[in-house]
N, C-alpha and C positions, 0 to 999 in steps of 0.2 A: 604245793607241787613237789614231789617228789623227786631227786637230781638220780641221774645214771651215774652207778658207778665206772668211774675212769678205768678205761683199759686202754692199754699200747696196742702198738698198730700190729706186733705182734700176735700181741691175744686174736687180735682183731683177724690178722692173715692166717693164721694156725686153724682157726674156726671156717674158717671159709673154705681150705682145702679140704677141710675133715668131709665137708659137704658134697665135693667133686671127685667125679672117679679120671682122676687127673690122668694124661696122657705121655708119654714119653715121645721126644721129636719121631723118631723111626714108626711108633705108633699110631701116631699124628697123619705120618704118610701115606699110612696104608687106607687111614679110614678115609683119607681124600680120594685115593683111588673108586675106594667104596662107595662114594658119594658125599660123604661129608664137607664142609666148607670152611676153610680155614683162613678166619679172620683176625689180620695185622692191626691190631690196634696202637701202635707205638706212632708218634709224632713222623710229621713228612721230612723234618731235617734228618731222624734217624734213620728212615727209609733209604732216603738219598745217600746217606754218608756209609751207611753200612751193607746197603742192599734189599732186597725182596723176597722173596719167598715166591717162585713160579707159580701162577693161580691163586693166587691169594686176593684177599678182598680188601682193604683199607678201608677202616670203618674206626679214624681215632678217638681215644676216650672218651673224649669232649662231649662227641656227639653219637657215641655207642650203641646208648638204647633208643633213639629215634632213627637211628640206620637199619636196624634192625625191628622195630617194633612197624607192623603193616598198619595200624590205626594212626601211628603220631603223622602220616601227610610227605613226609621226607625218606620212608625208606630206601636203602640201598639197591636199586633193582638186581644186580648180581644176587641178593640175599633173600625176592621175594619167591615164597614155597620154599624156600632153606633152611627156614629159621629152628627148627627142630633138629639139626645136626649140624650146629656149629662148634670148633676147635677156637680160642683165644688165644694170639699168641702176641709177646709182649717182647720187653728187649729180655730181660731175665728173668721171668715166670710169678713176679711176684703181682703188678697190677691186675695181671689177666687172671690170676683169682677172684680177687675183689670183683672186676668187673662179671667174671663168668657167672659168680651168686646173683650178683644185680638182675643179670638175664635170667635166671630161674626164679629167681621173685616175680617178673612179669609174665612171668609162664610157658618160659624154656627150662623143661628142667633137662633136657639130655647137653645143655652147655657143660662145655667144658675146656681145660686148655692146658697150654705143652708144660709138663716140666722142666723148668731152665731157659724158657721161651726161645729168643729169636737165637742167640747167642751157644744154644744148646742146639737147638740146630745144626746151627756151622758149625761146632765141635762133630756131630755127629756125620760131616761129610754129606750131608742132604742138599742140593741145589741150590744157589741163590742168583738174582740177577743183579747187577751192579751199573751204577748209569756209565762209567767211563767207559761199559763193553759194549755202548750202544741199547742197554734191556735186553744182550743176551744173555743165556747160561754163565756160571761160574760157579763151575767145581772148584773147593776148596783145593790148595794145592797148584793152581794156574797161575799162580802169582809168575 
């Protein structure tokens, strides 16, 4: 049996975006308006600690491609007829590549997700909700 050659998780991530027509956060927001569905996949501590993304859908790594795939028995109902235009978004853009390939291997191929993920967001001044405002708005800035 023949071994794979080793490669870094680089190699590994470079390859993966080369695959995605990756989106910028501001881009990210338009095509929700358009329809598209923008899925947080970063863990519920980080949710919690850092905030949400308005509409957005939690669908963590873990369990990614069965939230999303309508055969695995457990999908996402926010995501059932979605699944063709979903955005990935991560804490800093690097998982939600890997995972956004995963979902075109099972036959999404218009996945795709933000560059600079959740963190590029708030840089970019885009809405988030935070639990100490009750799940309201928080404009960057409101501190």
């Amino acid at each position: 049996m023949a071994s794979m050659p080793r490669r870094t998780i680089n190699d590994v991530l470079a390859a993966a975006q080369a695959r995605l027509r990756r989106v910028t956060p501001e881009q990210a927001a338009v095509r929700v308006r358009e329809g598209w569905t923008l899925v947080d996949v970063r863990p519920s501590d980080l949710r919690q600690r850092h905030g949400r993304i308005p509409g957005s859908v939690h669908a963590p790594l873990n369990v990614l491609e069965w939230r999303v795939d309508p055969a695995s028995g457990t999908q996402e109902p926010a995501l059932a007829g979605n699944e063709d235009r979903l955005i990935l978004v991560c804490h800093e853009g690097y998982s939600s590549s890997l995972a956004a390939v995963r979902l075109q291997e099972l036959g999404f191929p218009n996945t795709t997700d933000v560059i600079g993920g959740f963190t590029a967001w708030v840089e970019a001044g885009l809405p988030v909700e935070t639990e100490e405002q009750g799940g309201g708005l928080h404009e960057p800035g409101d501190e």
